[in-house]
N, CA, C and O atoms as a Tripos MOL2 file, in Angstrom:
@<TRIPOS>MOLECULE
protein
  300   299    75     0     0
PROTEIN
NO_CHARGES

@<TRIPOS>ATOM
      1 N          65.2070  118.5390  118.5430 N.3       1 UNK1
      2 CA         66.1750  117.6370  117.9570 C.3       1 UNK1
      3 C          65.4600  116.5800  117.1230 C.2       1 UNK1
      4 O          64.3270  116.2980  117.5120 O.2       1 UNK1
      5 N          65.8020  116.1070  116.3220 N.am      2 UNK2
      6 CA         65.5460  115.4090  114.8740 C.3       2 UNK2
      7 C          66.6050  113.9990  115.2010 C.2       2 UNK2
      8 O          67.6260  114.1340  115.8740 O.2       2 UNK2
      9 N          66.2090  112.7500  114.6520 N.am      3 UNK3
     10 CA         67.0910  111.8260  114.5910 C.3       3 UNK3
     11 C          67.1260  111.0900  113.5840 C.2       3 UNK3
     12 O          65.9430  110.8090  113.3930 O.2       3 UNK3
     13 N          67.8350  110.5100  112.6820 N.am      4 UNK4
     14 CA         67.9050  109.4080  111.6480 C.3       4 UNK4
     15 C          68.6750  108.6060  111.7060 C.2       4 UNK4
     16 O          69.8240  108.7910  112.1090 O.2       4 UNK4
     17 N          68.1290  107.3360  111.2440 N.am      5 UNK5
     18 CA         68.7500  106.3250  111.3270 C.3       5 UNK5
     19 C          69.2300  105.5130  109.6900 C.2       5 UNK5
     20 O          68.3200  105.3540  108.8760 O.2       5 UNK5
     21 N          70.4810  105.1030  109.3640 N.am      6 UNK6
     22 CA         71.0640  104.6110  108.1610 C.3       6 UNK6
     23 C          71.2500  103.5930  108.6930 C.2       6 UNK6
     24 O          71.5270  103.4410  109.8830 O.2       6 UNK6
     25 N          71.0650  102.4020  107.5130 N.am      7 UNK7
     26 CA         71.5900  101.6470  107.4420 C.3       7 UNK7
     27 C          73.0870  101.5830  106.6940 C.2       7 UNK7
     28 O          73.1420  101.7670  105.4780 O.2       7 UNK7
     29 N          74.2730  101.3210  107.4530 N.am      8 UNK8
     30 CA         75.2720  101.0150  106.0360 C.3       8 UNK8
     31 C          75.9920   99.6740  106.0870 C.2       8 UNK8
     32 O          76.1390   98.8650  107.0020 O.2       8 UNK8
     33 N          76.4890   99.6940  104.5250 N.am      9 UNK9
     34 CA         77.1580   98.3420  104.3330 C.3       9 UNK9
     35 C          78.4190   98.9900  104.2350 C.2       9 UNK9
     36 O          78.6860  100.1920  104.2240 O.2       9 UNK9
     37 N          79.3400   97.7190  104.1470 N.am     10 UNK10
     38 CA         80.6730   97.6290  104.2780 C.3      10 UNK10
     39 C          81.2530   98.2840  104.4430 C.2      10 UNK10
     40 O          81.8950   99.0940  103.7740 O.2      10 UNK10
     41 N          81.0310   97.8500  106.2400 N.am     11 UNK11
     42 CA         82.1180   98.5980  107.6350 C.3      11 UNK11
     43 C          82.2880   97.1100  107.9920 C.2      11 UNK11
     44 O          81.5430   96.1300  108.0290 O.2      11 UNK11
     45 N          83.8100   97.4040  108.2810 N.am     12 UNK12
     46 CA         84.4750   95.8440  108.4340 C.3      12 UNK12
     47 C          85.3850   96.4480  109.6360 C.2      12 UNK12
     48 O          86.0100   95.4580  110.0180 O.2      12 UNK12
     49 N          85.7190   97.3580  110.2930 N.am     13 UNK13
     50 CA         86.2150   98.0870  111.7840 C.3      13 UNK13
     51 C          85.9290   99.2010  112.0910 C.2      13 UNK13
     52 O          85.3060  100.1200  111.5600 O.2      13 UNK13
     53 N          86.5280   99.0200  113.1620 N.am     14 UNK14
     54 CA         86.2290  100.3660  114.2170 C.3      14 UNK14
     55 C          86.8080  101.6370  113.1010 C.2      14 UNK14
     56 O          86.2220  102.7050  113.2810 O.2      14 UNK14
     57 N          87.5740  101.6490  112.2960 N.am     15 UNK15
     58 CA         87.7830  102.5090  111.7470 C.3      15 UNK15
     59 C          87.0650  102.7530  110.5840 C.2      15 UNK15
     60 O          86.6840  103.9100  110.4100 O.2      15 UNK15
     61 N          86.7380  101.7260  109.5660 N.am     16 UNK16
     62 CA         85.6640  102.4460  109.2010 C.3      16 UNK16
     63 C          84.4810  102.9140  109.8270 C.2      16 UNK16
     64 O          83.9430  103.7950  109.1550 O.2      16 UNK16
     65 N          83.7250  102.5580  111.1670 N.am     17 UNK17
     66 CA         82.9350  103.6140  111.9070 C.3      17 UNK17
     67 C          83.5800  104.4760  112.4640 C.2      17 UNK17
     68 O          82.7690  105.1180  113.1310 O.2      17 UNK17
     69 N          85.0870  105.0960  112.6620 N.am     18 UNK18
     70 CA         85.1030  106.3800  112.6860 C.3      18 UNK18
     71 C          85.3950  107.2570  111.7750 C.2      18 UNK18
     72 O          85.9760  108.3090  112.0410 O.2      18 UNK18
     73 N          84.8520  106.7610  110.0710 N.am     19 UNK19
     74 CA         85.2210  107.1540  108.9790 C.3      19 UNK19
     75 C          83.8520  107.6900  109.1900 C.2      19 UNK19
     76 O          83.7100  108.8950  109.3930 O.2      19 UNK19
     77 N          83.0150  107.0290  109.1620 N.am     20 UNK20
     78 CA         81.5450  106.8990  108.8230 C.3      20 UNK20
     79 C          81.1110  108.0770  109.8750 C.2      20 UNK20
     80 O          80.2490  108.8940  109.5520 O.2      20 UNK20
     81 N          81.8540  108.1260  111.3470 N.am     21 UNK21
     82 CA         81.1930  108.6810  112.4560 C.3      21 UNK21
     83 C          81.7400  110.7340  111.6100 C.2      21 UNK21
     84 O          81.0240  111.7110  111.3910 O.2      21 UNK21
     85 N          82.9780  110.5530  111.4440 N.am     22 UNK22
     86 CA         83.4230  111.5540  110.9010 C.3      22 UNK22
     87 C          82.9210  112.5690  109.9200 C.2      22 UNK22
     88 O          82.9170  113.7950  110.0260 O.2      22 UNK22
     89 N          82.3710  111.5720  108.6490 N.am     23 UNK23
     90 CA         81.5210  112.0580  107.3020 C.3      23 UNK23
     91 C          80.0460  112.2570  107.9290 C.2      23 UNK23
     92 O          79.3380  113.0090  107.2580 O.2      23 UNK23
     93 N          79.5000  111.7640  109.0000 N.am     24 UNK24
     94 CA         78.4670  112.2940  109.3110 C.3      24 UNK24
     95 C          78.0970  113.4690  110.1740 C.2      24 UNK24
     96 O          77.1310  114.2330  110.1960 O.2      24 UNK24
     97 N          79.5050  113.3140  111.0700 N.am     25 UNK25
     98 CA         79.1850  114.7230  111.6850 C.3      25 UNK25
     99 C          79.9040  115.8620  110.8210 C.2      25 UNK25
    100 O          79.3320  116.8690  111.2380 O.2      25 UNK25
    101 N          80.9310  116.3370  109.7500 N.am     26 UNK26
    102 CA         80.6180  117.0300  109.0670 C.3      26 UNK26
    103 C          79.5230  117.2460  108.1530 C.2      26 UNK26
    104 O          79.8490  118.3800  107.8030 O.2      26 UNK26
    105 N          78.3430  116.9800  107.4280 N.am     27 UNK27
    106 CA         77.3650  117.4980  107.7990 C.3      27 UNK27
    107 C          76.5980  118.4590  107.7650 C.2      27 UNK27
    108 O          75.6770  118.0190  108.4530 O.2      27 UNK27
    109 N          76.2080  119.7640  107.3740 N.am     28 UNK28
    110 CA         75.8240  120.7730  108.1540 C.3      28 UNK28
    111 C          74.6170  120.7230  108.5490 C.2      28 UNK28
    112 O          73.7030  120.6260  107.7310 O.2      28 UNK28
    113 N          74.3800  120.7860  109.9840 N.am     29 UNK29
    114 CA         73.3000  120.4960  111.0280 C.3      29 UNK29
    115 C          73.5830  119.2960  111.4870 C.2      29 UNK29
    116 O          72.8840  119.0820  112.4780 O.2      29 UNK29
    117 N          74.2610  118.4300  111.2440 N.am     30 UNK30
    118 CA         73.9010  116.8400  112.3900 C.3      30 UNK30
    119 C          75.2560  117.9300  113.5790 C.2      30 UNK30
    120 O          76.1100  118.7980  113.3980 O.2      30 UNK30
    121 N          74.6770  117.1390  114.7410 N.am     31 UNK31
    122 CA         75.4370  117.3600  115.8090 C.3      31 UNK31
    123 C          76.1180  115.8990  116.6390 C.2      31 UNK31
    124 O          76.9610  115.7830  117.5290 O.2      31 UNK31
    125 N          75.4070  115.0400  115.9670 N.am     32 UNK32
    126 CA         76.1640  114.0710  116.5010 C.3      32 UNK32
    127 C          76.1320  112.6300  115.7600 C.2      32 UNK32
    128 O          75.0160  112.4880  115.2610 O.2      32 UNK32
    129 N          76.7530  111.7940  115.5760 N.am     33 UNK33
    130 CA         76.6180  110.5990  115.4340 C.3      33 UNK33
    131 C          76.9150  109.1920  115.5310 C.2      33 UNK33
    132 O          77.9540  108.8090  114.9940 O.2      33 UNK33
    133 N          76.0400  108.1930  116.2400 N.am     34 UNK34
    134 CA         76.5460  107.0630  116.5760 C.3      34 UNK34
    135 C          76.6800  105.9840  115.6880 C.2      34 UNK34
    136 O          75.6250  105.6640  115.1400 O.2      34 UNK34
    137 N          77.6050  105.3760  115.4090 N.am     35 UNK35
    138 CA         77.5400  104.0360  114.5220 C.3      35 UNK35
    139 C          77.9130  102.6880  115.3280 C.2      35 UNK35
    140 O          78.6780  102.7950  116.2870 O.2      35 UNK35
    141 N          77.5390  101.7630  115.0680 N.am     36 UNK36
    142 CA         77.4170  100.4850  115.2350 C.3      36 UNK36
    143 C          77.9050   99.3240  114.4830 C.2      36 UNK36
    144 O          77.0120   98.7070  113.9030 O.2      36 UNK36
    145 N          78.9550   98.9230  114.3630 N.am     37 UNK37
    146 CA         79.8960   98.1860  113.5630 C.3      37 UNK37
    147 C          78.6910   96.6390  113.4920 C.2      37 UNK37
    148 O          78.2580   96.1940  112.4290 O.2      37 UNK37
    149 N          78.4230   96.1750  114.5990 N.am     38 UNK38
    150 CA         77.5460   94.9840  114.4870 C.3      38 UNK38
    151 C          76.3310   94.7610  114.0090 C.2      38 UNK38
    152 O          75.9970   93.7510  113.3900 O.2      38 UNK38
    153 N          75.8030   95.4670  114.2150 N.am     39 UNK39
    154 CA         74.4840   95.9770  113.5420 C.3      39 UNK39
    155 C          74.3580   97.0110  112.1220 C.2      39 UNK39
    156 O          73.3120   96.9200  111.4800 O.2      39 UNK39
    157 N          75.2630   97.8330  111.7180 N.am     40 UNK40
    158 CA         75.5720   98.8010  110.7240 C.3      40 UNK40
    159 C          74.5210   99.3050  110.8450 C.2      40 UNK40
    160 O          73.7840   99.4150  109.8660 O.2      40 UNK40
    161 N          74.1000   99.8200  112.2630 N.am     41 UNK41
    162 CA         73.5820  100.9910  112.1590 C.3      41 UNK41
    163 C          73.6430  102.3530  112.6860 C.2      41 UNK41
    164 O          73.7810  102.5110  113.8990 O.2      41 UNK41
    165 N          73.5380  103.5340  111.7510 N.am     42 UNK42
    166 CA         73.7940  104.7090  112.2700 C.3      42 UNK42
    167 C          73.0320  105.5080  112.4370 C.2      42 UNK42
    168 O          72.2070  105.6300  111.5320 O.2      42 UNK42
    169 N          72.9210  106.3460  113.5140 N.am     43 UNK43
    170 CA         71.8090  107.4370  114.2970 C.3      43 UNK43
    171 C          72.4820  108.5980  114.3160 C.2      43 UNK43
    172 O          73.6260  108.8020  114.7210 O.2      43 UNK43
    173 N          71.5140  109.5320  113.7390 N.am     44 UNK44
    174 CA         72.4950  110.8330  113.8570 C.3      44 UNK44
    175 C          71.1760  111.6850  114.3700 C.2      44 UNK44
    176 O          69.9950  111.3680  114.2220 O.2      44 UNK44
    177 N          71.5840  112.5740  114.8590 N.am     45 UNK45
    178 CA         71.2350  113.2170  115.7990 C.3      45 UNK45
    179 C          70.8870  115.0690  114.9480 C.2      45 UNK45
    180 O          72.0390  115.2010  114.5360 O.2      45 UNK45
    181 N          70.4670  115.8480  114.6720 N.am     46 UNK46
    182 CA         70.1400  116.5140  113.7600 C.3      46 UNK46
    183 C          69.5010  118.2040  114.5390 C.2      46 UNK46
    184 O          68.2970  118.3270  114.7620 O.2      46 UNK46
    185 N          70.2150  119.0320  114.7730 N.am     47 UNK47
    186 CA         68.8840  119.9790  115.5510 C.3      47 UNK47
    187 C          68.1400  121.0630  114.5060 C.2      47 UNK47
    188 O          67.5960  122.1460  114.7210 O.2      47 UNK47
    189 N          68.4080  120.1120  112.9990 N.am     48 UNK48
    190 CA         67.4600  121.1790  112.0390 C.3      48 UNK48
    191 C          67.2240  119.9110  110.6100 C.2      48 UNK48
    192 O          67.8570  118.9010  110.3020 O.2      48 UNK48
    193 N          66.6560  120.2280  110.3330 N.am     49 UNK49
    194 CA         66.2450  119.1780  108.6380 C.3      49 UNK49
    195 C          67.5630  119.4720  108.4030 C.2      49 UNK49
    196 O          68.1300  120.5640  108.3590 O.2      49 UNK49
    197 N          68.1540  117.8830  108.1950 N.am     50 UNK50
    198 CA         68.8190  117.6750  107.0990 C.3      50 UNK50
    199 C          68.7090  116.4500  105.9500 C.2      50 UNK50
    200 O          68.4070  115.2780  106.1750 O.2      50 UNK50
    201 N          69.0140  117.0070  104.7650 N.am     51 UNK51
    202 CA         68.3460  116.1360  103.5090 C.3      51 UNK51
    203 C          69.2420  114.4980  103.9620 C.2      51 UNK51
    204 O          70.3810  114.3780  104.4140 O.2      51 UNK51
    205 N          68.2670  113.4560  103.6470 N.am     52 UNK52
    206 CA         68.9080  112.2540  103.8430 C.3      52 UNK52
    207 C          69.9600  112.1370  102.9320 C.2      52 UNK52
    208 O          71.1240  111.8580  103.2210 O.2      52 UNK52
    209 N          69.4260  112.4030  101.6200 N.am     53 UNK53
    210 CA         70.9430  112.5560  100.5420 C.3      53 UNK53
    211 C          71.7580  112.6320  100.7690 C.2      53 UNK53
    212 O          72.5720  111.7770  100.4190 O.2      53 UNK53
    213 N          72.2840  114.2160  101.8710 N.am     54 UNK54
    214 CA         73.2830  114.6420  102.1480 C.3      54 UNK54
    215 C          74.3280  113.6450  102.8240 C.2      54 UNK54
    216 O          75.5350  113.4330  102.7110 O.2      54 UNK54
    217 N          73.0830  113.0450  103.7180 N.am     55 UNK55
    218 CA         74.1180  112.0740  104.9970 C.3      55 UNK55
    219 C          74.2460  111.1120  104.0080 C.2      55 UNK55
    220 O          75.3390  110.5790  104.1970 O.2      55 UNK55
    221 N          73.6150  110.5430  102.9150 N.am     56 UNK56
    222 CA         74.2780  109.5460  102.7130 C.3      56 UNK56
    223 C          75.2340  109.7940  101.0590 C.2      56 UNK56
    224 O          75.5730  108.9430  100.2360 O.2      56 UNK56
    225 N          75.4780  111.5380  101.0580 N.am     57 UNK57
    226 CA         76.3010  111.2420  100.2170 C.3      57 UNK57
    227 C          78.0530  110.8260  100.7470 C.2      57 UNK57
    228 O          78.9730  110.1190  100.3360 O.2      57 UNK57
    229 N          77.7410  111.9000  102.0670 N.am     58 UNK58
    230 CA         79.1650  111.9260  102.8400 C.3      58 UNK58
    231 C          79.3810  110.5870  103.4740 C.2      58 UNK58
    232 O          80.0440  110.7160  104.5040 O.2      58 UNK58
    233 N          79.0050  109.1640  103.1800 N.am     59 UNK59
    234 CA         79.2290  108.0880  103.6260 C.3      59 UNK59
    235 C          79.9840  107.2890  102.4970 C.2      59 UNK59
    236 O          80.9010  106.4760  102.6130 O.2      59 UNK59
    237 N          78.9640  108.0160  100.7250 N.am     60 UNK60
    238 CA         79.2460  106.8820  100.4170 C.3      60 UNK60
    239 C          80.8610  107.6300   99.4040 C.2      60 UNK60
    240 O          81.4140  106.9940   98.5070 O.2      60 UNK60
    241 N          81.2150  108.7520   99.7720 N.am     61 UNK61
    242 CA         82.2370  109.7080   99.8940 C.3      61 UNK61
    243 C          83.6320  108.7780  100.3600 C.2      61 UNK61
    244 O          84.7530  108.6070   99.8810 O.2      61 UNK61
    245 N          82.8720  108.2760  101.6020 N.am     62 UNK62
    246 CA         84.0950  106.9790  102.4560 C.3      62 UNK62
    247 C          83.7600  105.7870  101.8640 C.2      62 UNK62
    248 O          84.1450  104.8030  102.4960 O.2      62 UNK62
    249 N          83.3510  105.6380  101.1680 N.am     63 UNK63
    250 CA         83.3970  104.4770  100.1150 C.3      63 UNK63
    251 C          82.2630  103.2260  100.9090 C.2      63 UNK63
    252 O          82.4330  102.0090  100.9760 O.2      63 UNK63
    253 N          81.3920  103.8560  101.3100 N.am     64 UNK64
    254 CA         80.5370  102.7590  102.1750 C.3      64 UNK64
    255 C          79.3580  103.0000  101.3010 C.2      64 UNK64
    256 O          79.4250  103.8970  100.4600 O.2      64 UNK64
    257 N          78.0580  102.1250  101.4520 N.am     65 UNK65
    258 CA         77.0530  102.4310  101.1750 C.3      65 UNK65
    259 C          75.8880  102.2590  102.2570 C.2      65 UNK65
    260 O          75.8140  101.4480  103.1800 O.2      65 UNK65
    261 N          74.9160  103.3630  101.8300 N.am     66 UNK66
    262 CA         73.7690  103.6550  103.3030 C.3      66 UNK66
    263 C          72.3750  103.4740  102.5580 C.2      66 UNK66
    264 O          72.1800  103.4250  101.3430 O.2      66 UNK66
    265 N          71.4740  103.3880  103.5760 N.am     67 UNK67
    266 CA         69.8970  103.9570  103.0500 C.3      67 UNK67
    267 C          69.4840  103.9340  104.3310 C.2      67 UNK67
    268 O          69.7020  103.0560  105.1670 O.2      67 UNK67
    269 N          68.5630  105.4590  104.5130 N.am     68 UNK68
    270 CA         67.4740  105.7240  105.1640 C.3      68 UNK68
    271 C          66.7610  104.5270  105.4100 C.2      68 UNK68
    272 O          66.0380  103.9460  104.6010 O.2      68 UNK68
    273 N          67.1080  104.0560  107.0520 N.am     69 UNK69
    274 CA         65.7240  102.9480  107.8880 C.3      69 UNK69
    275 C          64.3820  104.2980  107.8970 C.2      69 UNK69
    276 O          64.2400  105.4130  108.4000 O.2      69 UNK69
    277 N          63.6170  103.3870  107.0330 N.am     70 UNK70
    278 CA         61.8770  104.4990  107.1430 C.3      70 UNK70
    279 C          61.4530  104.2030  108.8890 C.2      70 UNK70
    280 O          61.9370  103.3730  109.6590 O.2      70 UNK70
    281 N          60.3620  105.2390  109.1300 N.am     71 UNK71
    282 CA         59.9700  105.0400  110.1910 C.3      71 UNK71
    283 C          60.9390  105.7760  111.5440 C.2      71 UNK71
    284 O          60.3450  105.8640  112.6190 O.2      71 UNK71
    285 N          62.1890  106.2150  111.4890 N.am     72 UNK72
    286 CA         63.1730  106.5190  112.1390 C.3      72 UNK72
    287 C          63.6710  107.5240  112.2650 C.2      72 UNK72
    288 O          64.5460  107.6030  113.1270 O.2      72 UNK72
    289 N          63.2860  108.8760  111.3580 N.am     73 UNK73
    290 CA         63.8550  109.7920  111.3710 C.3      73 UNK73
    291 C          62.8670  111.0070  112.4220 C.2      73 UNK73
    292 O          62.2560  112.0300  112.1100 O.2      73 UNK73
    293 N          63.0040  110.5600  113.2670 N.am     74 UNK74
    294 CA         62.6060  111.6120  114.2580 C.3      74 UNK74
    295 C          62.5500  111.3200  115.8830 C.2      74 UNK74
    296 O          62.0250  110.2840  116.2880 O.2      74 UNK74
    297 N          63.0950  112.2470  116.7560 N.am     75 UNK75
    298 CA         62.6940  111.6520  117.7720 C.3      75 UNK75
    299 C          61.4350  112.0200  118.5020 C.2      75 UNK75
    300 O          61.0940  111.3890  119.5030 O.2      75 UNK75
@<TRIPOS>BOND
     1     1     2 1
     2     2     3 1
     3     3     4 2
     4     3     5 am
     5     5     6 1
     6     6     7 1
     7     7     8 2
     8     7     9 am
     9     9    10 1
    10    10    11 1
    11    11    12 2
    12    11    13 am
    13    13    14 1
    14    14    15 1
    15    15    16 2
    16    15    17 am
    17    17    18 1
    18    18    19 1
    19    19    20 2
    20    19    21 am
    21    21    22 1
    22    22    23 1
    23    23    24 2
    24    23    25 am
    25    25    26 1
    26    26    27 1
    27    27    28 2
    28    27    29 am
    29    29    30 1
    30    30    31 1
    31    31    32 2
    32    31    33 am
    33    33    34 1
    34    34    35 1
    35    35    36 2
    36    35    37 am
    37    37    38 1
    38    38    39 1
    39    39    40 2
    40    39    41 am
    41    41    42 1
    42    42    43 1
    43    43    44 2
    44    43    45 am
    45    45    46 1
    46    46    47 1
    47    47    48 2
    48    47    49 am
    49    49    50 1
    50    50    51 1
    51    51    52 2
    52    51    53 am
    53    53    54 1
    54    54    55 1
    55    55    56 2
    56    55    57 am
    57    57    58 1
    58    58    59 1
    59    59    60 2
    60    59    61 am
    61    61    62 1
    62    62    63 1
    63    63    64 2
    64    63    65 am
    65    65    66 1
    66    66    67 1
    67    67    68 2
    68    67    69 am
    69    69    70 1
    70    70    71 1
    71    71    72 2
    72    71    73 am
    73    73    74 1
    74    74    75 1
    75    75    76 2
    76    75    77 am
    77    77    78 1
    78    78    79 1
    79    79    80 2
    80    79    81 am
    81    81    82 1
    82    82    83 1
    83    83    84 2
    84    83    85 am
    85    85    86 1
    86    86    87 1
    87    87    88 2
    88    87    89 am
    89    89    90 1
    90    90    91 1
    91    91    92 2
    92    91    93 am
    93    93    94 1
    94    94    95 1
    95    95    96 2
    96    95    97 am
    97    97    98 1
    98    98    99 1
    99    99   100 2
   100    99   101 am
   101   101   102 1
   102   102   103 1
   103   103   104 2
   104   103   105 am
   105   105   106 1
   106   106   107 1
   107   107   108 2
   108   107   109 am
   109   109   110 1
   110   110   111 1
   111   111   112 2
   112   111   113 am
   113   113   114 1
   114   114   115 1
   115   115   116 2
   116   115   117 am
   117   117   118 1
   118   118   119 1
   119   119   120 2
   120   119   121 am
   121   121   122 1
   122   122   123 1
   123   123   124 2
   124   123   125 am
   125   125   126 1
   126   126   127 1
   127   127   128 2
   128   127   129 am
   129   129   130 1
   130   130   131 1
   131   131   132 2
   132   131   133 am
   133   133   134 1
   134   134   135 1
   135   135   136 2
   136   135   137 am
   137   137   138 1
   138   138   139 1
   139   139   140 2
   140   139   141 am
   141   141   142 1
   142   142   143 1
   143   143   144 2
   144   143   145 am
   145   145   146 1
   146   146   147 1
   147   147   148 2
   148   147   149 am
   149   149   150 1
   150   150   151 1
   151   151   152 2
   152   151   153 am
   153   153   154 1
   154   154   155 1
   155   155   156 2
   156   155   157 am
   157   157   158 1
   158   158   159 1
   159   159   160 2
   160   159   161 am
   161   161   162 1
   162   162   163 1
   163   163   164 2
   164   163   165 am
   165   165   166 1
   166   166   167 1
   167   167   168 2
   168   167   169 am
   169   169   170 1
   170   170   171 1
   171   171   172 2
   172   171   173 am
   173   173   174 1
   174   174   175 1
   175   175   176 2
   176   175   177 am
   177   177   178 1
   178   178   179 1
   179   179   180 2
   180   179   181 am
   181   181   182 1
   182   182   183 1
   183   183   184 2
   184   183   185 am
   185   185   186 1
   186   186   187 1
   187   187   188 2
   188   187   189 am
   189   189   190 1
   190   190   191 1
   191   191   192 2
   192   191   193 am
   193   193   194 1
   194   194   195 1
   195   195   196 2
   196   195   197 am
   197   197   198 1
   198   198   199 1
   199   199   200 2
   200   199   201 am
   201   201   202 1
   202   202   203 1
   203   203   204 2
   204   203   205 am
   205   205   206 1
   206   206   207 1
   207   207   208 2
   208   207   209 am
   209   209   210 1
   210   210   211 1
   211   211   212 2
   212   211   213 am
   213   213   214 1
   214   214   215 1
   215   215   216 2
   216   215   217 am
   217   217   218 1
   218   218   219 1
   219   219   220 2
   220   219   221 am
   221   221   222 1
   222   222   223 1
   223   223   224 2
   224   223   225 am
   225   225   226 1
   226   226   227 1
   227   227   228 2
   228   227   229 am
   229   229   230 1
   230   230   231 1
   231   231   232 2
   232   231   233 am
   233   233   234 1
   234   234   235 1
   235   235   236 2
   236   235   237 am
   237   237   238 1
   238   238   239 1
   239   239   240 2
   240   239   241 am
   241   241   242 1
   242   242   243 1
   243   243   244 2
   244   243   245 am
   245   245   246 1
   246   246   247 1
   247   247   248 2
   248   247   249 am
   249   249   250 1
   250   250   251 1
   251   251   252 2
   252   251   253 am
   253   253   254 1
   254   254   255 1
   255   255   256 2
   256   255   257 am
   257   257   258 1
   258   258   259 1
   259   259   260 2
   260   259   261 am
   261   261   262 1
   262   262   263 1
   263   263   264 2
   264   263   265 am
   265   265   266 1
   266   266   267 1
   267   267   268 2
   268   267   269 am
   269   269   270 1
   270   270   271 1
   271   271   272 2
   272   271   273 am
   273   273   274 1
   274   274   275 1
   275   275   276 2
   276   275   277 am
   277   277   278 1
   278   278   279 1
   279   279   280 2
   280   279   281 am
   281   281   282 1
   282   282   283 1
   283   283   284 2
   284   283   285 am
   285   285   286 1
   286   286   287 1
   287   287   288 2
   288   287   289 am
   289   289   290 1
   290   290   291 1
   291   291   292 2
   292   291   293 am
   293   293   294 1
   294   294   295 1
   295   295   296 2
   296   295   297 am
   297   297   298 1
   298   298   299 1
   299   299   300 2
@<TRIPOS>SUBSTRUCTURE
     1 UNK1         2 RESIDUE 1 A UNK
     2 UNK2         6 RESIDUE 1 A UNK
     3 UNK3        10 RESIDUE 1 A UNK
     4 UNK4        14 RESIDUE 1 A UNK
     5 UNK5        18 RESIDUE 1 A UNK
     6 UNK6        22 RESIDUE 1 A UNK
     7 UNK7        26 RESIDUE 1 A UNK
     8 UNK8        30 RESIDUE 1 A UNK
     9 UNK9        34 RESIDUE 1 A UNK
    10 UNK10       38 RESIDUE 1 A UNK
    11 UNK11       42 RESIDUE 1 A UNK
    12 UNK12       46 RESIDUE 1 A UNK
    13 UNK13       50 RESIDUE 1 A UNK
    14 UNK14       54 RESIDUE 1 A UNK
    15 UNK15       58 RESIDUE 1 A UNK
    16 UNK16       62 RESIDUE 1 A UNK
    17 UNK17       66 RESIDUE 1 A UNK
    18 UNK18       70 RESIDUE 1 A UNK
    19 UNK19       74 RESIDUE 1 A UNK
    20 UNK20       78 RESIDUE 1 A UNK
    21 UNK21       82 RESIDUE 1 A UNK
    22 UNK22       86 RESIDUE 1 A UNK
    23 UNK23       90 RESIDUE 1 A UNK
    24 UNK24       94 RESIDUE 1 A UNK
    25 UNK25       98 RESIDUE 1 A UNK
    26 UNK26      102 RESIDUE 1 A UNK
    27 UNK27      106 RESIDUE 1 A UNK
    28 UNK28      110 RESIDUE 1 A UNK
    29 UNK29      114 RESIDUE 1 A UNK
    30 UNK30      118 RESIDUE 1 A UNK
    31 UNK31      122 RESIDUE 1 A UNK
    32 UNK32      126 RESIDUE 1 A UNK
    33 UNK33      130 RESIDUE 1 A UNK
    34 UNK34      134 RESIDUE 1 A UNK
    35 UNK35      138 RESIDUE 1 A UNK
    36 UNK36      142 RESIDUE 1 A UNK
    37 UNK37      146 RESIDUE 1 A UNK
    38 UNK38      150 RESIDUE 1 A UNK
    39 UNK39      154 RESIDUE 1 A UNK
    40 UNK40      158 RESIDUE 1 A UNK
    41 UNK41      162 RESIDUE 1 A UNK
    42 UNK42      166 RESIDUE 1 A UNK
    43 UNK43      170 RESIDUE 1 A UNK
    44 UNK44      174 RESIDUE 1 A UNK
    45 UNK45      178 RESIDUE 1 A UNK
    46 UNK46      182 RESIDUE 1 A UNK
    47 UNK47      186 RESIDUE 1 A UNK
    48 UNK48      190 RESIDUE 1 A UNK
    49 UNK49      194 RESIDUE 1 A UNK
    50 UNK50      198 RESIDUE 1 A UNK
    51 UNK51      202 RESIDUE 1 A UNK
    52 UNK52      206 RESIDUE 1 A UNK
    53 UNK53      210 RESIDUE 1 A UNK
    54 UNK54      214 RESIDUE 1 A UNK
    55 UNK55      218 RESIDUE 1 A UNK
    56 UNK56      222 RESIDUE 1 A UNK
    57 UNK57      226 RESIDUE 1 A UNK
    58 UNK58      230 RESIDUE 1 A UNK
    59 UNK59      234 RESIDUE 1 A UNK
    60 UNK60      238 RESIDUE 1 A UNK
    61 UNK61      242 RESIDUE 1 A UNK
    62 UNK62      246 RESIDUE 1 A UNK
    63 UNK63      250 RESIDUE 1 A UNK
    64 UNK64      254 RESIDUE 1 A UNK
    65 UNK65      258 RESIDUE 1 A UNK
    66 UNK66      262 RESIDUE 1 A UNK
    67 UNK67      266 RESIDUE 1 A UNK
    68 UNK68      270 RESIDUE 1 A UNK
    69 UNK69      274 RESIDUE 1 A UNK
    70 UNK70      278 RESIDUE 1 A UNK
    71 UNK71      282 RESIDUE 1 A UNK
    72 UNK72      286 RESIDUE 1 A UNK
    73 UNK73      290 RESIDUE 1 A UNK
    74 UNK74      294 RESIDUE 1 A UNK
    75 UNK75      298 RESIDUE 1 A UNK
């Protein structure tokens, strides 16, 4: 298993993190993902390479914006 971590901006509720939780687990390969409304940060969980692009195109899809925290993408 593989992990990455995003930073995103403007999530202002629980529903936009289950916008955010949604666009990340479609996906192909993340299997899971947690977001964090207080912190805006998201961990996704991965059991094969997936391109950071990808995750952060399907975020900014929900009208949010992300970037890859370096240092984080693996467990």
């Amino acid at each position: 298993m593989m992990k990455t971590q995003l930073k995103i901006k403007g999530m202002s509720c629980h529903h936009c993190v289950n916008s955010v939780r949604a666009a990340l687990e479609a996906v192909p390969g993340v299997e899971s993902a947690q977001v964090d409304l207080a912190t805006g940060i998201a961990e996704v969980i991965h059991s094969m390479p997936v391109e950071l692009s990808s995750m952060i195109s399907a975020i900014e899809e929900e009208e949010f914006e992300a970037e890859g925290i370096p240092d984080a993408t693996h467990l």
